[in-house]
Residue, then its C-alpha position, 0 to 999 in steps of 0.5 A: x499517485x504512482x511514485x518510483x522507489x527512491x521518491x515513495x521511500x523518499x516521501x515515506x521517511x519525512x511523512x509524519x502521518x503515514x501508512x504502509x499499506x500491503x495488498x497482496x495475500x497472505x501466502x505473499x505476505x509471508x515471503x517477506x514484507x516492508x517493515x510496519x505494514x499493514x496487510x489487507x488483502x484486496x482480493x477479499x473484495x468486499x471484504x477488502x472495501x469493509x476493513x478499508x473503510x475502517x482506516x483513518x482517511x486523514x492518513x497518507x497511505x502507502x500502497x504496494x503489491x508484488x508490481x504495482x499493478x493491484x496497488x493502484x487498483x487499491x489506491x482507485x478504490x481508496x480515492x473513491x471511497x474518499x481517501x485523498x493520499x494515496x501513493x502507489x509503489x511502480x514495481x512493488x516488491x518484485x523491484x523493492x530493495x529496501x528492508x523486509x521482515 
């Protein structure tokens, strides 16, 4: 599901069960990331399918990149794989203006 800024947040704060989740690469990462996210980076490929599969579907993840466009990818995969919560960050980090460590 993409959501805008203000409703992802929004949702993230009051979700109990949540996971941040950041797609980008390492190199991306290391500009700056939305605190307590976890980095998998989906152009692993299958690597990428490997470390997802170990996470616990019964969370609800949050998903972002740089602008939204692999994030979605992510969250595609992840539905297939059978993750049924899955929330996509429109404009990820290029139009994030939330907290960064």
């Amino acid at each position: 599901m993409n959501l805008v800024q203000e409703v992802w947040v929004d949702q993230l704060e009051k979700d109990e069960n949540a996971v941040v989740l950041d797609v980008r690469t390492e190199d991306e990462c290391n500009e700056g990331m939305i605190p307590e996210a976890i980095n998998i980076d989906i152009y692993k490929g299958q690597g990428f399918i490997y470390l997802i599969e170990e996470l616990d579907k019964s969370k609800n993840y949050y998903i972002y990149c740089k602008s939204g466009g692999r994030s979605g990818q992510a969250c595609s995969i992840m539905k297939q794989l059978g993750f049924e919560n899955t929330y996509n960050l429109l404009g990820g980090m290029m139009e994030w203006n939330g907290e960064v460590v």
